[in-house]
C-alpha positions, -999 to +999 in steps of 0.1 A: +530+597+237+557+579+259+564+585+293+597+600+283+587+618+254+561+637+281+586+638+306+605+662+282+579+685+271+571+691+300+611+697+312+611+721+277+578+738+289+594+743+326+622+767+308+591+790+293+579+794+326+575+828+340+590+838+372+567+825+402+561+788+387+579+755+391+614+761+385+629+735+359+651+716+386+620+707+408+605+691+374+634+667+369+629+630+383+653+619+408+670+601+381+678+628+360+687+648+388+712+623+398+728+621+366+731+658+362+749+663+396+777+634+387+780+650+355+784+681+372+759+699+348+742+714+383+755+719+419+738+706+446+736+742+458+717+750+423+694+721+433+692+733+468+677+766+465+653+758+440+636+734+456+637+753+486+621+782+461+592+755+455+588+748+490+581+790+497+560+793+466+538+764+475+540+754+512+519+781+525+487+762+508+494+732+510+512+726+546+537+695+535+569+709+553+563+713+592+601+715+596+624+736+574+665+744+581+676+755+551+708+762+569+715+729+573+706+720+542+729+747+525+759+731+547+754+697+532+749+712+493+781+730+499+799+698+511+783+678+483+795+705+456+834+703+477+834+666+472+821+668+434+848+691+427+876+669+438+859+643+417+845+623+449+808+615+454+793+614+484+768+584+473+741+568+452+721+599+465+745+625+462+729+662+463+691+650+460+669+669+486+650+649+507+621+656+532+619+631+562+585+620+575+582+636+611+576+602+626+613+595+618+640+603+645+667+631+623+696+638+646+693+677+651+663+683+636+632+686+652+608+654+656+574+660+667+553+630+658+525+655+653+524+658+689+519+691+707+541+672+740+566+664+714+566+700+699+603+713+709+620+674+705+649+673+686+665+638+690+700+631+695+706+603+669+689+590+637+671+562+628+688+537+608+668+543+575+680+584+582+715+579+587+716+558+554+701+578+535+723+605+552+753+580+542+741+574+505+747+614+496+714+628+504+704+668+516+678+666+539+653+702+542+634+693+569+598+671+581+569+663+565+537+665+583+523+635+597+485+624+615+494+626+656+515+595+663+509+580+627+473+569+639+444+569+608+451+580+572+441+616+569+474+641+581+463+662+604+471+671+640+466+702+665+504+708+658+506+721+624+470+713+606+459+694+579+474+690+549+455+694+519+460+678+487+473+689+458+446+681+431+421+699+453+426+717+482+396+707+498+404+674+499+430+652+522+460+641+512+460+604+531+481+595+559+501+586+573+527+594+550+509+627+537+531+656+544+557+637+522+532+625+492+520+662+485+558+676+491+566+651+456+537+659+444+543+695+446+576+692+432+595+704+466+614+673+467+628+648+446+622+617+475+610+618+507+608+588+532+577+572+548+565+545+565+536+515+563+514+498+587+481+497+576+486+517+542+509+553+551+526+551+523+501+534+497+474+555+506+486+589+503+508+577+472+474+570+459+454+600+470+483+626+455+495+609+427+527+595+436+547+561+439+550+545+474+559+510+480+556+491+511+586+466+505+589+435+524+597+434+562+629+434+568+645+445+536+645+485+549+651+473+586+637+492+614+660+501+640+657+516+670+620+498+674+602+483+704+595+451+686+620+442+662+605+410+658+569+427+644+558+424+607+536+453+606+552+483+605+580+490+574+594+521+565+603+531+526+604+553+496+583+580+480+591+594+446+571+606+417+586+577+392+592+541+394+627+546+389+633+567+415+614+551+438+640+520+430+672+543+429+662+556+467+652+518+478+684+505+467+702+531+494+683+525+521+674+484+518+701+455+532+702+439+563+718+450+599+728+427+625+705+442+649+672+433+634+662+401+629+637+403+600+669+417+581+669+401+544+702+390+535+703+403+501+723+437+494+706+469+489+722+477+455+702+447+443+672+471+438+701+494+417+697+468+386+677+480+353+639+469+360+627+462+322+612+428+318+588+414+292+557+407+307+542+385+273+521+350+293+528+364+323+496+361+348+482+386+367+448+383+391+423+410+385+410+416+418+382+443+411+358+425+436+392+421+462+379+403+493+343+412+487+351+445+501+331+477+490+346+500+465+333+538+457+319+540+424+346+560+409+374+537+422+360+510+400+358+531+369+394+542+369+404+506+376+385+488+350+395+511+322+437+502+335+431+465+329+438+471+289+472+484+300+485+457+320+470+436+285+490+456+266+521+449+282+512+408+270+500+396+305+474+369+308+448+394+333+424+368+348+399+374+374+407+368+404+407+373+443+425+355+475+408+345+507+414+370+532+398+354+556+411+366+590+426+397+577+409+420+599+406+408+632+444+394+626+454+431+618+435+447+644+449+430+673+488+431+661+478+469+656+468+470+690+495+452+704+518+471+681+501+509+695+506+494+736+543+485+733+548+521+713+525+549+733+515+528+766+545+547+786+530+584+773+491+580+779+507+575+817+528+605+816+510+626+796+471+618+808+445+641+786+474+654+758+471+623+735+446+618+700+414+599+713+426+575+681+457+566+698+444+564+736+415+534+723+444+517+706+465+519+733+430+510+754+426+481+733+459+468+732+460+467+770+428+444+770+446+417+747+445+383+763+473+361+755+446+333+738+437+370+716+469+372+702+477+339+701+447+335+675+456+365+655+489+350+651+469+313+641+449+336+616+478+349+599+496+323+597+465+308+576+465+337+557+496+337+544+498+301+536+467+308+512+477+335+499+511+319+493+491+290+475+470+316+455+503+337+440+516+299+433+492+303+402+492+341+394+529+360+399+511+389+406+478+403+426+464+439+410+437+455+429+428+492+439+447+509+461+423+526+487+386+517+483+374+556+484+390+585+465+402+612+486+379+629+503+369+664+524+396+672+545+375+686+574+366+649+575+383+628+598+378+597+582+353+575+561+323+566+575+300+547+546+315+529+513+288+526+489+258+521+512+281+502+537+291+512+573+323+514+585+327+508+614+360+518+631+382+549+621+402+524+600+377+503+578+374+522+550+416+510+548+415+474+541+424+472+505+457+479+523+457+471+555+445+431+544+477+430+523+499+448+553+488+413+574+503+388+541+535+406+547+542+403+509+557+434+492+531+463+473+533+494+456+513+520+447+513+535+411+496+562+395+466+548+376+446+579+366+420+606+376+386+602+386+358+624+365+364+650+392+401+652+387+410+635+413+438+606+412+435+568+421+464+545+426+471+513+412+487+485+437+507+457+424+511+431+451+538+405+442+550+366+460+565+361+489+600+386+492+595+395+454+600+427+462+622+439+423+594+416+407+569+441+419+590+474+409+596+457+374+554+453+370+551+486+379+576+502+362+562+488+328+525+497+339+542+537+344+553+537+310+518+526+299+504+561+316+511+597+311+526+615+340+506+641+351+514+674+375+486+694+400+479+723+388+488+743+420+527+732+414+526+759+380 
């Protein structure tokens, strides 16, 4: 069965369900959404209120939303139904519900960071990646629950909880990005934003189900930051498909004079039709990526998605980089990156901050400029070898997380296979390696574990090749079967 051919069963199935399940709206990708709206087949409002139906049904259980105003949102269907009826669109996003990650600034909404001393903020201007979105049409419901300050992958904080995946309620949902993953997931919105340092939007892309890519720096440029010069931090999209995960991209990527990294290339570059043949193209296998360790069940689910990236006519070699100087490179430009960020707070707010994010702060005031300066040598190897290695493959496949999710009472991953971890971030450097190359990855769907739980692909591409690696995974999507959690009905 095709991708589309399931994606319509299950839109037919959606209009037998009874009342209390997934309304049909909240099953439609992005996409179709879109399309419906400029053809005026729904109203925003229409859209509106049943996603915000999903979002009562299901948020209660889950705890993806930490921030609702369905007022607001209401205001901004309304004007998106004015403008539609006078034949004017208000842009590429037009009508689409979105949730914001709670690390984002949203001008009159309320921003916590997952932080009890940010618990009554509600900032007086956006970020850059809100206000276009806000620009490109969009309908924003609220936050999306994030770890305290974005620190470790597993969302919780002593703000709002844990969030608990969809698949299994006993499990996490990933960080930092999690809140929005299960929201998709869940079908209470259509896209949701995130960011990326050392996996937030791979990671609980992977653990829910979902697409997130971590684009290139600079195309989605970062604005207000402390560092505008810094590699390691991007923000991005969220969707359920591919496709939408490109529409929403397209809206939010170009440049702005105010950040250096910008890349010159237009936004609505990203806005082109993705279908490629893939026949002789090469692709490196990397089931053994970096010699790190890989849970048992990881390995399973990737090995059996090899024949689908064969079937597409790719040449799938074995294959892994040197990432040599990944980790201590990443650790002490996370460091660095967690001073410049949180230093300020731990002084005024002395006993009120995540132990995580006081010994990163800790450890980033202990940097010595010969430190850095070496991290900054080690990377600068790194992505010359890895530069040299995609010279002979276009693409680098490997497993997105190394460990399936796991309990949620658990704060993080402490053993791989027999193998310590040591820090509260090890058990992340399938990602956080490629976060240090700087080159773009995504995370696709790739299939359940034996215990029902899903494992994401990620499709690494060259140097700023950024609709290269959303044309790979597109055509690996269409290879799979999309799939819902049970818990959305």
């Amino acid at each position: 069965m095709s991708r589309r051919e399931a994606i319509a069963m299950s839109a037919a199935a959606a209009q037998a369900q009874p009342r209390g399940t997934m309304p049909e709206l909240c099953r439609m990708t992005a996409v179709e959404l879109a399309k419906a709206l400029r053809a005026k087949k729904v109203s925003a409002r229409e859209v509106l209120e049943a996603h915000l139906k999903q979002i009562e049904r299901l948020n209660p259980q889950v705890n993806a939303v930490v921030t609702l105003v369905p007022e607001q949102a209401r205001k901004r269907a309304a004007e998106a139904d004015a403008e539609a009826a006078k034949g004017r669109f208000l842009g590429p996003l037009h009508g689409l519900p979105v949730a914001h990650k709670d690390l984002q600034d949203t001008k009159g909404i309320r921003t916590t960071y997952g932080s009890p001393i940010f618990k009554d903020h509600v900032p007086t201007q956006n970020t850059l990646t809100i206000e276009r979105i806000f620009q490109a049409g969009a309908v924003p419901i609220g936050k999306t629950n994030v770890p305290e300050f974005g620190a470790g992958s597993q969302t919780f904080n002593p703000l709002f909880g844990a969030t608990k995946n969809p698949y299994d309620l006993t499990k996490t949902c990933g960080g930092s990005s999690g809140g929005a993953a299960v929201a998709l997931a869940c079908g209470m919105s259509p896209i949701a934003d995130g960011s990326d340092t050392g996996g937030s939007l791979r990671n609980p892309a992977s653990f829910c189900g979902v697409v997130g890519f971590r684009s290139s720096p600079g195309r989605v440029p970062r604005y207000p930051t402390a560092n505008s010069w810094s590699t390691i931090s991007v923000t991005g999209p969220m969707a359920r498909t591919v496709a939408d995960t490109a529409m929403f991209f397209a809206a939010i990527a170009g440049p702005d004079p105010r950040v250096p990294l910008s890349i010159h290339e237009p936004g609505s570059r990203f806005a082109a039709p993705l279908e490629r043949d893939f026949k002789g193209v090469r692709i490196a296998w990397a089931a053994d990526f970096a010699g790190l360790p890989f849970d048992r069940r990881i390995r399973e689910v990737f090995a059996a998605r090899r024949r689908n990236f064969e079937s597409l006519g790719a040449r799938v070699e074995d294959a892994t980089p040197d990432m040599s100087g990944a980790d201590e490179a990443f650790k002490v430009l996370r460091a660095l990156s967690f001073y410049q960020q949180h230093a300020s707070k731990l002084e005024k707010y002395p006993g009120q901050i995540k132990a995580a994010v006081v010994e990163e702060i800790e450890r980033g005031a202990k940097l010595t400029g010969p430190r850095v300066m070496a991290a900054e040598e080690l990377r600068s190897k790194l992505f010359a070898r890895f530069g040299e290695f995609l010279a002979g493959y276009e693409y680098l496949v490997l497993p997105v997380t190394q460990v399936p999710a796991f309990d949620i009472a658990q704060p993080y991953i402490t053993e791989i296979e027999g193998q310590k971890m040591d820090t509260y971030i090890d058990w992340m450097r399938s990602c956080y390696y490629i976060t240090v190359t700087t080159h773009p990855a995504i995370s696709v769907p790739g299939g359940l574990t034996s215990d029902g739980l899903p494992v994401g692909i990620q499709i690494v591409g060259r140097h700023h090749a950024d609709f290269q690696v959303l044309q790979l995974a597109l055509a690996f999507e269409q290879t799979m079967t999309p799939r819902w959690p049970a818990i959305a009905g």
